[in-house]
C-alpha positions in Angstrom: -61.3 14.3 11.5 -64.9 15.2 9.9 -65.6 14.8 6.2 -66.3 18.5 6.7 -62.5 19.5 7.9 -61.2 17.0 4.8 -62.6 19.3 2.0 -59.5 22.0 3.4 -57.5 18.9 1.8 -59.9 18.6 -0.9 -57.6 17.3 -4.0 -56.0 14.0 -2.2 -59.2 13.0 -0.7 -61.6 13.8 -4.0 -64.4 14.9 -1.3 -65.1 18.2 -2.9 -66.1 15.6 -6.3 -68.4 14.3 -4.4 -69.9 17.1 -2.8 -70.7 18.6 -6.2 -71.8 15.3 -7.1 -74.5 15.2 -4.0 -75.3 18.8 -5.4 -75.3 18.6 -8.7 -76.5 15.5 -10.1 -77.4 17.0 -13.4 -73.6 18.5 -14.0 -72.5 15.4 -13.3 -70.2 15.0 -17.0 -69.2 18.8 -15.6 -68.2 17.5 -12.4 -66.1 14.3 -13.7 -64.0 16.6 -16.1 -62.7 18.9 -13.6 -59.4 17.8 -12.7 -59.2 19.8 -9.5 -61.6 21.3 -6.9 -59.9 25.2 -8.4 -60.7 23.8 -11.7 -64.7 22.4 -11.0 -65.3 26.3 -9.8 -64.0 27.7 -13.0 -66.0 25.2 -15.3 -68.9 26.2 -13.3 -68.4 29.7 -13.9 -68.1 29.4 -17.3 -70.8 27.4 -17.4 -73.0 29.9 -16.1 -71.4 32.8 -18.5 -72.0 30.6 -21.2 -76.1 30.0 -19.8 -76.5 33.5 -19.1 -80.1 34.0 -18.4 -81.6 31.7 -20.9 -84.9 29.7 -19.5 -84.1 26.4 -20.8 -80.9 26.2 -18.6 -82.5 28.4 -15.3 -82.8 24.7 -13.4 -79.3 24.0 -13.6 -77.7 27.8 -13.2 -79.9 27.9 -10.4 -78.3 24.9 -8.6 -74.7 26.5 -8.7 -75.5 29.0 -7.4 -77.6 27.4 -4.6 -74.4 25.3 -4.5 -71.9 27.6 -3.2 -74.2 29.4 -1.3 -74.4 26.1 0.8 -70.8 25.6 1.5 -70.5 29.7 2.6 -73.4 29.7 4.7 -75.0 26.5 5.6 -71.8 23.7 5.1 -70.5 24.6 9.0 -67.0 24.4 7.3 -65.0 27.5 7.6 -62.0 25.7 5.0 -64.8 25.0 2.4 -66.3 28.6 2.7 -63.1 30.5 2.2 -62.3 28.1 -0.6 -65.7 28.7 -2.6 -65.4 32.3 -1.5 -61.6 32.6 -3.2 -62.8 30.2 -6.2 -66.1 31.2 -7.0 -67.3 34.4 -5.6 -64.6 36.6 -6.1 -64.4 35.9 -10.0 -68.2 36.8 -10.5 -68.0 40.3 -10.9 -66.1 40.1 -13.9 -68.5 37.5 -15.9 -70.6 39.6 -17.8 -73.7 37.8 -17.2 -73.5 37.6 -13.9 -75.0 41.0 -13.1 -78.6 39.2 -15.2 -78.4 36.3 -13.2 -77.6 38.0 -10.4 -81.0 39.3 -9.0 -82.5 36.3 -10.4 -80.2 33.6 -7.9 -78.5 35.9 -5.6 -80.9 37.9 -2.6 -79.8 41.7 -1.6 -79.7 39.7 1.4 -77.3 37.3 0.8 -74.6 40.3 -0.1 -73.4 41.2 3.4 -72.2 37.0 3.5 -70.9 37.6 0.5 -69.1 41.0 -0.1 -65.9 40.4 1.4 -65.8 38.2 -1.2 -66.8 40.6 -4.1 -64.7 43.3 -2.9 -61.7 41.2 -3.1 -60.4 42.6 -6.8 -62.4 45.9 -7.2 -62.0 48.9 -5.0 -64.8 50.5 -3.0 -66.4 52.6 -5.7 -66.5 49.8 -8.4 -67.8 47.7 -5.9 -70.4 50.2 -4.4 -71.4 50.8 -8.0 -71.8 47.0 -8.8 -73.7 46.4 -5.7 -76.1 49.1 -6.9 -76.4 47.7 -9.9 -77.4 44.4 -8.8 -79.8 46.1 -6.1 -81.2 48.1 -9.1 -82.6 44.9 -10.9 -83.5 43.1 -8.0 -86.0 46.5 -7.7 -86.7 46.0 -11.3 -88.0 42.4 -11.2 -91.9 41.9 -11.1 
């Protein structure tokens, strides 16, 4: 069994601590508190509603979100992507700042990975209109 296929089995074996750990470095007080891998993706979201888009925290918002971009796209594990997908992605749409940071950390290009995701609570129109909005200030920045 790879380390990879372990993180479906994440809270007995403590991997996914120490992949946000190998991540992360800088959230590492963060990291230690969460008492679960569920609970590390909701102190990281509210981490990032509480940063909004405020430049003296931009390093550290920008690593979560490079963070779970990894495990969806470039981790190779299917169990760890559906996991950051339920955990992480599918709660963003409802963080108010997340539409601000969006064009700032998330590429247009990134969406079609991800919308399956965002779709999961909101129907077609609130996410069509969401997904517009985010396109909208990705057009907007210089």
């Amino acid at each position: 069994m790879s380390d990879s296929y372990e993180y479906g089995l994440a809270g007995a074996k403590g991997v996914w601590r120490e992949l946000a750990l190998a991540h992360l470095p800088d959230l590492r007080d963060l990291i230690l508190s969460a008492e679960s891998h569920v609970d590390l993706w909701q102190l990281l979201q509210e981490f990032l509603s509480e940063a909004g888009v405020d430049e003296l925290r931009r390093a550290e918002v920008k690593a979560i979100y490079e963070y779970p971009w990894w495990c969806v796209a470039m981790s190779g594990n299917d169990d760890l992507a559906a996991e950051v997908g339920t955990y992480f992605y599918e709660n963003l749409p409802f963080y108010s700042d997340f539409e601000e940071q969006a064009p700032l950390f998330i590429s247009m290009s990134q969406f079609p990975r991800l919308d399956s995701y965002f779709r999961y609570r909101v129907n077609d129109r609130e996410y069509e209109d969401f997904r517009a909005r985010c396109a909208a200030k990705h057009q907007e920045e210089p």
